[in-house]
C-alpha positions as MATLAB code, in Angstrom:
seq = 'XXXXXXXXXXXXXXXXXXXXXXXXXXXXXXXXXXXXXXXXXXXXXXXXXXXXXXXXXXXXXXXXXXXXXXXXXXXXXXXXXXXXXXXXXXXXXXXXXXXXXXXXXXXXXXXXXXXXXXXXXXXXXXXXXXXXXXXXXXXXXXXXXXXXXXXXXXXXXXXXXXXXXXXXXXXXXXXXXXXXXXXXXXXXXXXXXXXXXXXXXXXXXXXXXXXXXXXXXXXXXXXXXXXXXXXXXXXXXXXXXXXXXXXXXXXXXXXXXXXXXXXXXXXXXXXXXXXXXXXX';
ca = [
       2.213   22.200  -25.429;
       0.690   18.421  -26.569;
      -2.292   17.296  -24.207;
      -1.172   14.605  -21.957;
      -4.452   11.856  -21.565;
      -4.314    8.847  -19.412;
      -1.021    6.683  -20.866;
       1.827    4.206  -19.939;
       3.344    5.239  -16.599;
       6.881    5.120  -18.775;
       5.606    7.632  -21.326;
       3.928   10.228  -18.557;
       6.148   13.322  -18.177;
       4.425   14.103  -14.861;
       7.457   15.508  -12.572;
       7.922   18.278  -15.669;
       4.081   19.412  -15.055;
       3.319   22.565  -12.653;
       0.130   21.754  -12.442;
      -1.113   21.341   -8.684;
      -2.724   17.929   -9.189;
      -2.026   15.530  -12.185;
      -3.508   12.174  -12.461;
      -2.637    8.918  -14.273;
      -4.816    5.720  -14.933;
      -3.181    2.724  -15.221;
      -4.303   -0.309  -17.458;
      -5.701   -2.835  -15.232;
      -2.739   -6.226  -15.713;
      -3.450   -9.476  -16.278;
      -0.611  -10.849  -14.033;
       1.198   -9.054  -10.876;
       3.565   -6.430  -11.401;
       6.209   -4.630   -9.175;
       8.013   -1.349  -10.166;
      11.417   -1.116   -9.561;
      12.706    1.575   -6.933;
      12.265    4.918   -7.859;
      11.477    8.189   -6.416;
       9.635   11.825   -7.697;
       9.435   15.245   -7.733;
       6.459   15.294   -6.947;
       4.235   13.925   -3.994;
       2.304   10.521   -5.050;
      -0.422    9.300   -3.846;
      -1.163    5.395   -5.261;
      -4.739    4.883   -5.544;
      -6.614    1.294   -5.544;
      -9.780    1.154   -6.822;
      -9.642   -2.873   -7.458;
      -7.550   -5.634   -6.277;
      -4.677   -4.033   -4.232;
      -1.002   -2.267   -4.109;
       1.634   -2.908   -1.540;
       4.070   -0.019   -1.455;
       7.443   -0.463    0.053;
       9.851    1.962    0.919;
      13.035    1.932    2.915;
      11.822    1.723    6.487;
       7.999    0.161    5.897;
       5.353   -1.435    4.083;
       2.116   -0.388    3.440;
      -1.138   -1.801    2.089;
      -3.282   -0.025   -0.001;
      -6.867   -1.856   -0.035;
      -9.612   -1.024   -2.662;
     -10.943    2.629   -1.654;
      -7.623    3.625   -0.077;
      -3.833    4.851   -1.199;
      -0.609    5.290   -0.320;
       0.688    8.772    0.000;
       4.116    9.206   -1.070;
       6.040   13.039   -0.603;
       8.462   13.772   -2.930;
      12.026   12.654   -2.570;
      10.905    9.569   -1.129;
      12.405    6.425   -2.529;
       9.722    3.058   -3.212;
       8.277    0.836   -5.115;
       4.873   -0.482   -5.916;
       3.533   -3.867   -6.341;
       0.097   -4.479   -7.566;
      -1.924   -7.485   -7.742;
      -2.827   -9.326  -10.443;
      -6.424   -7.789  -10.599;
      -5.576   -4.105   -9.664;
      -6.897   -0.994  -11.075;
      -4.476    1.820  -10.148;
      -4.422    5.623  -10.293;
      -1.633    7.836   -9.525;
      -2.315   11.122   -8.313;
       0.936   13.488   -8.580;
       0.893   16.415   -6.123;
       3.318   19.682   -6.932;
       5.366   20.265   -3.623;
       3.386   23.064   -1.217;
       0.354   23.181   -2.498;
      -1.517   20.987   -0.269;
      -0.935   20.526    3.809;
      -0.540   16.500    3.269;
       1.879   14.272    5.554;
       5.614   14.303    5.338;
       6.021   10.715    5.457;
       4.457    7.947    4.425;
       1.000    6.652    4.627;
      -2.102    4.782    4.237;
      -5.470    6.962    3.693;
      -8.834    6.318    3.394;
     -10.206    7.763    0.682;
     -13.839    9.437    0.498;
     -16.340    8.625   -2.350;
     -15.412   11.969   -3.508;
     -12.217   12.072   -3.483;
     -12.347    8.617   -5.793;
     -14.888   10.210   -8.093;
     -12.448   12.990   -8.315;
      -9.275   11.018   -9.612;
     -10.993    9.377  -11.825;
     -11.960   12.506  -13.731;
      -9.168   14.180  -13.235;
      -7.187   11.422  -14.882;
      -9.738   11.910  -18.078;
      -8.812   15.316  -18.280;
      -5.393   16.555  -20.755;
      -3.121   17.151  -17.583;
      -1.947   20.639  -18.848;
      -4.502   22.260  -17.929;
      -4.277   26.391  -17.567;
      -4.688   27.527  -13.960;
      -8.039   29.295  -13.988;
      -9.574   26.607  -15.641;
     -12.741   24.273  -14.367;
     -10.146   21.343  -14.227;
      -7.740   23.770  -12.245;
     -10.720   24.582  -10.027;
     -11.488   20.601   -9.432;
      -7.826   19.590   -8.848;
      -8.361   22.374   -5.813;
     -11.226   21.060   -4.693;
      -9.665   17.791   -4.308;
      -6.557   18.393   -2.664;
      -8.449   20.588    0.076;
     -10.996   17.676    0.348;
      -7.111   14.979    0.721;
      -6.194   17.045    3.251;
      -8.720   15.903    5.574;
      -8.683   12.176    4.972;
      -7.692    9.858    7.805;
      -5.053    7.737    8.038;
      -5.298    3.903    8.466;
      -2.835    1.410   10.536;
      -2.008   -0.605    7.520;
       1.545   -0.392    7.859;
       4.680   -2.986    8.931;
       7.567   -0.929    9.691;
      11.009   -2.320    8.549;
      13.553   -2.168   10.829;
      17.038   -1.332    9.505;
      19.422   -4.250   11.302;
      20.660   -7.021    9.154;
      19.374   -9.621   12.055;
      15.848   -8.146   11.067;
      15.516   -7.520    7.838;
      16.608  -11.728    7.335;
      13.856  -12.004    9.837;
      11.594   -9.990    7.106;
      13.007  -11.684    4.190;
      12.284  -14.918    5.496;
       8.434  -14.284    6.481;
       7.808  -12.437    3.337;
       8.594  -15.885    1.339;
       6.631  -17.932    3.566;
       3.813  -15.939    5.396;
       3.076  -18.968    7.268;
       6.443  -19.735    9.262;
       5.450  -20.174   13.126;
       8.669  -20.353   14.668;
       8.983  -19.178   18.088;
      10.926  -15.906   18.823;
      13.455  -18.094   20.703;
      14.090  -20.208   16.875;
      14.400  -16.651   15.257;
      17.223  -15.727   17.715;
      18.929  -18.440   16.904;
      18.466  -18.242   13.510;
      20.258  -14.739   13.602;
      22.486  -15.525   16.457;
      21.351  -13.625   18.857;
      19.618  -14.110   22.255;
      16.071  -13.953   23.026;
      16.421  -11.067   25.254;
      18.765   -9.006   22.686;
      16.480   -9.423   19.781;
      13.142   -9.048   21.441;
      15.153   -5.410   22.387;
      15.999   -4.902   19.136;
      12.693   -5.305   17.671;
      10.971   -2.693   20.014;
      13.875   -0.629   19.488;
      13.812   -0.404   15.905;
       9.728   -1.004   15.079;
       8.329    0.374   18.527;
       6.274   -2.836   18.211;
       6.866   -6.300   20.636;
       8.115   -9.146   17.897;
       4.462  -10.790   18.193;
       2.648   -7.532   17.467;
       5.489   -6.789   14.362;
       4.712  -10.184   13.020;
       0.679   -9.958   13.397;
       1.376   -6.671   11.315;
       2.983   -8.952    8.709;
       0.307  -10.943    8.632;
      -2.380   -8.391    8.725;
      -0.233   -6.849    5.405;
      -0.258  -10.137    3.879;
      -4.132  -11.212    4.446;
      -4.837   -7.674    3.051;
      -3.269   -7.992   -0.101;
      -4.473  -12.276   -0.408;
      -8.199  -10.996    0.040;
      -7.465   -8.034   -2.432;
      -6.841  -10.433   -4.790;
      -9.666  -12.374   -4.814;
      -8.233  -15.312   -2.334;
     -11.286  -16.847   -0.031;
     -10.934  -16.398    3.596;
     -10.274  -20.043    4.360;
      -7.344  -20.234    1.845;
      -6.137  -16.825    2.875;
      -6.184  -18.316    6.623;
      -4.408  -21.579    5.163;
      -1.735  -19.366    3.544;
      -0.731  -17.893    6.926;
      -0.147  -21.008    8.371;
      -3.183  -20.813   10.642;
      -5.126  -24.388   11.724;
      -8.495  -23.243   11.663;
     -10.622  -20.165    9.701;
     -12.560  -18.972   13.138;
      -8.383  -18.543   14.611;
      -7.295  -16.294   11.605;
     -10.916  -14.413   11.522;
     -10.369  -13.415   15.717;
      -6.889  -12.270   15.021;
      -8.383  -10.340   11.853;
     -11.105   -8.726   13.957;
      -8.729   -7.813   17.008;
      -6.321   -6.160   14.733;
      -8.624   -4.295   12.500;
     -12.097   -4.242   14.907;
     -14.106   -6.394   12.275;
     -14.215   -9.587   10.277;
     -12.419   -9.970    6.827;
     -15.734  -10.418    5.029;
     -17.375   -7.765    6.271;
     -13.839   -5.650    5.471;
     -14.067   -6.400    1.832;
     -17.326   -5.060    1.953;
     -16.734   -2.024    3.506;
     -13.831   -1.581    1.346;
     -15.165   -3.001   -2.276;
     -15.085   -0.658   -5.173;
     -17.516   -1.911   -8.851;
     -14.398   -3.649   -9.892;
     -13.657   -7.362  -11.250;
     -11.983   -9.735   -9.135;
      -9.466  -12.232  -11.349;
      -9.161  -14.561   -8.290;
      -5.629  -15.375   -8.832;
      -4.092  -16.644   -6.074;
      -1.403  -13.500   -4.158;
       2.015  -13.511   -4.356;
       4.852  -12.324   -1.876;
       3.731   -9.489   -0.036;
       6.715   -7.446   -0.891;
      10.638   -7.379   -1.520;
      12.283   -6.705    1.648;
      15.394   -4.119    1.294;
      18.566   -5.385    1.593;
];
């Protein structure tokens, strides 16, 4: 069998591979790109180590910061959006091998677990199983298994009423209208959406809409946007007002996120798109 080293996504045969762990560096873009909807044999786990990735999936969206990724088990339909500075790894997980999630999430990665992608991605991905490559791929999945999950994640309900709701504050981030405008908006009542929302995100509307917002600040600072123009971009009147919310949701300030956070990676400093396409 050919050697497989780091390639195009297209070209990279990875769901054909038995290998436990097999890893794929992406070239970092010049300008934003989205993937279209797709799914895999094998588990994914989407891996930022500059700028950042927002992956959506049927019922959510989640943010994957520098340092962390998005695991993905196999079967699971998404796509992945990554902004314009991003530096992306893919690790591909065979199905069993591991004791990771069965759904979706956002983990935070360990210095060694980063260092460990990286090579792995260096390495031809066909490795035989006794191998020292075979032995590191172990090594890494038993040290995945114990990383911690993060709250960076905006479930997406599955009603019409809602996802035009989504729609709508995914193309302007910024939109303050009260619950009782949304209602109307999607002809209901107050009471009868506010229901629906806990129903169908287990969150109040003003706590699902923060979420939004935290999802969206995430992925503007990941990309190099200031904290002033980040706040400006959600529609809120002064820095110190977005920073609060910022630190109540996440338990400290943006800066001082970034920092925790930052990976030795360039920052572009183009200004973030759309957090993500909503599902119809």
């Amino acid at each position: 069998m050919a050697e497989i080293h780091p390639l195009h996504v297209d070209q990279f045969e990875y769901d054909t591979l038995v290998q436990p762990a097999v890893a794929l560096r992406l070239e970092t873009q010049r300008n934003d790109s989205e993937s279209a909807v797709h799914k895999h044999r094998k588990g994914q786990l989407v891996v930022a180590y500059g700028g950042g990735i927002v992956c959506t999936g049927e019922d959510g969206v989640w943010m994957v910061p520098s340092g962390f990724g998005v695991w993905i088990p196999g079967g699971v339909a998404h796509s992945n959006r990554v902004t314009a500075n991003g530096q992306v790894c893919f690790l591909f997980v065979e199905p069993g091998v591991a004791l990771l999630p069965d759904h979706c999430c956002t983990l935070a990665l360990s210095p060694l677990i980063l260092e460990l992608i990286l090579h792995l991605s260096d390495q031809a991905q066909n490795y035989p199983p006794h191998s020292r490559t075979a032995r590191l791929a172990n090594v890494l999945l038993e040290e995945l298994e114990l990383a911690p999950t993060e709250q960076l994640y905006l479930p997406l309900p599955a009603s019409t009423a809602l996802r035009t709701i989504a729609r709508a504050l995914a193309q302007d981030p910024a939109n303050r209208a009260t619950m009782a405008s949304w209602a109307h908006h999607v002809a209901m009542s107050e009471r009868s959406l506010s229901r629906l929302v806990k129903g169908e995100t287990g969150l109040t509307f003003g706590q699902w809409r923060k979420q939004w917002q935290i999802i969206v600040a995430l992925q503007s600072l990941a990309e190099g946007l200031s904290v002033q123009r980040t706040a400006e971009a959600l529609g809120y009147e002064s820095v110190s007002s977005f920073i609060s919310m910022f630190r109540k949701t996440l338990g400290t300030s943006p800066a001082r996120y970034l920092r925790n956070t930052a990976l030795p990676a360039k920052n572009s400093g183009h200004r973030a798109s759309a957090v993500a396409s909503v599902p119809r």
